[in-house]
N, C-alpha and C positions, 0 to 999 in steps of 0.2 A: 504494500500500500504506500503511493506515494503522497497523501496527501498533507504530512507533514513538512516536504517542501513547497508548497503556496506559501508557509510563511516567508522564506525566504525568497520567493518570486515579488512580494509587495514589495514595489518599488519606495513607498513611503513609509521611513524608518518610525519608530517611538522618539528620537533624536530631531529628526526632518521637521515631523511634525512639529515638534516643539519652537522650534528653532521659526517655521512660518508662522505659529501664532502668538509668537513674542516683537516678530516682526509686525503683525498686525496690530497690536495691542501697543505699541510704543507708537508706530507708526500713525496711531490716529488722534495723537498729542499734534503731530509736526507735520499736518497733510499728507499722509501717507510716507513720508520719508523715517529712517530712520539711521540713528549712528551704530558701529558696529557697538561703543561703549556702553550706548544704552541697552542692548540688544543682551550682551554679555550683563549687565545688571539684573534685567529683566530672568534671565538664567540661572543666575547667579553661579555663570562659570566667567574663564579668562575672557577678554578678546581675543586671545591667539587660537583659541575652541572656536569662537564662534567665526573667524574670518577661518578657517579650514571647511568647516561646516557650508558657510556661505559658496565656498568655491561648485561643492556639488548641486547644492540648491539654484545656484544661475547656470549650471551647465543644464539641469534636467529643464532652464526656462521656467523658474519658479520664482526667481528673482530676478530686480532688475539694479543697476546701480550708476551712479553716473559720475562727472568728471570730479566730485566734491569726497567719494566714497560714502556718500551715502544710499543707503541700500532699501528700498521697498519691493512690495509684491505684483509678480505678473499678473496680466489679466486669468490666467489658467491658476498660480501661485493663490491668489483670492479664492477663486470657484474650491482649490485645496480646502484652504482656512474657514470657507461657509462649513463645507461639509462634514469634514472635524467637528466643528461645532456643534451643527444641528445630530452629528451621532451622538457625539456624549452629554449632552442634554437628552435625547432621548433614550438613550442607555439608563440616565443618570435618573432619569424619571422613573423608568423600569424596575431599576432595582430600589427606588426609595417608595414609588407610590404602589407598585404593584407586588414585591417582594417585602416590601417590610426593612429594607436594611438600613442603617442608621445613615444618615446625612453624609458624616466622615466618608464613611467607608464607600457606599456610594459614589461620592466623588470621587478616591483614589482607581475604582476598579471600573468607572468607566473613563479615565483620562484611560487606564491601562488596555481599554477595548477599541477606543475611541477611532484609531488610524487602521486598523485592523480586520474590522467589519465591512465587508460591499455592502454600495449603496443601495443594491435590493435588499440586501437582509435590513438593511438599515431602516427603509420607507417602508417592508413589513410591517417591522418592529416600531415603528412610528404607529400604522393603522391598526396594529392588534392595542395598543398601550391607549389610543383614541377610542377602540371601541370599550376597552377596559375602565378606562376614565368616564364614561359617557353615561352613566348613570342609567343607562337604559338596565329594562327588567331583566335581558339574563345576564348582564355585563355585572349587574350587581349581585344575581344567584350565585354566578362564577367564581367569584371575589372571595363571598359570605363562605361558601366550600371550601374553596380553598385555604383562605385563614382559619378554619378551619378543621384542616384535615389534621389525620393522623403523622406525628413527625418519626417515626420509626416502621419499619418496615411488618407485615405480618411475621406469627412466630416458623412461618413455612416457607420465608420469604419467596411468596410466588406473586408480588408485584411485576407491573408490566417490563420495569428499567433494568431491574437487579436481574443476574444472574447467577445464581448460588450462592450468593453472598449481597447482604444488606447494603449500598451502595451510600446511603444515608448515614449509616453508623460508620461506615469505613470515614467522609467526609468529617466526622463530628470530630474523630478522635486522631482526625489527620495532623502533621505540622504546622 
């Protein structure tokens, strides 16, 4: 099974990503432009990180820079930075309104899914988390069940997911 390398096929690193939406977020103090210094603030790593960094980001045309060395986002570079965002806000919605997980942690673990997920799975998980949000009669059945349910697996463990082994209990008492 190959499908542990697609991650390594994503051309858009956990790094990358960071790296265009600290550009974006200083960037829109200074009309879109930004210093590498601020950039490297923003990270809270060196400049010498972040102009190495930059060099792959203007080769892939994600970045633009001009005769001052100041650096902003390509028209494609931005379309990046929307959709970063609009996934980990609705990741982050997912697991906070629909999962239950505390605010923190939520945030941490979808900045960590954020660049990672296609944009189908994404605008799914948009429209399922809309119909879940939506108050309507089974969206709230759903909900009510599920907050609900049993957190441990039967004693014959013959739930749908587990196979031989409680899948649930292994997660609990994981690292």
């Amino acid at each position: 099974m190959d499908t542990w390398k697609e991650f390594e096929a994503n051309e858009l690193t956990h790094s990358a990503a960071h790296h265009l939406l600290a550009i974006h977020e200083v960037g829109q103090a200074y009309g879109g432009w930004a210093r590498v210094s601020d950039i490297a603030r923003e990270l809270n790593i060196t400049r010498g990180s972040v102009s190495i960094n930059l060099r792959s980001l203007k080769t892939r045309g994600w970045v633009e820079t001009d005769e001052h060395r100041l650096v902003r986002l390509s028209p494609t570079g931005l379309k990046i930075v929307q959709s970063i965002m609009a996934k980990r806000l609705i990741v982050k919605t997912f697991l906070r309104e629909v999962l239950g997980i505390p605010e923190s942690d939520a945030e941490i673990d979808s900045c960590k899914i954020e660049h990672l997920i296609s944009h189908s799975t994404g605008q799914r998980l948009a429209e399922f988390v809309r119909f879940l949000t939506s108050g309507a009669p089974a969206s709230r059945q759903l909900l009510k069940h599920f907050r609900t349910l049993q957190t441990t697996c039967p004693d014959d463990h013959t739930c749908e997911i587990c196979t031989g082994q409680c899948l649930i209990e292994e997660l609990k008492h994981a690292i």
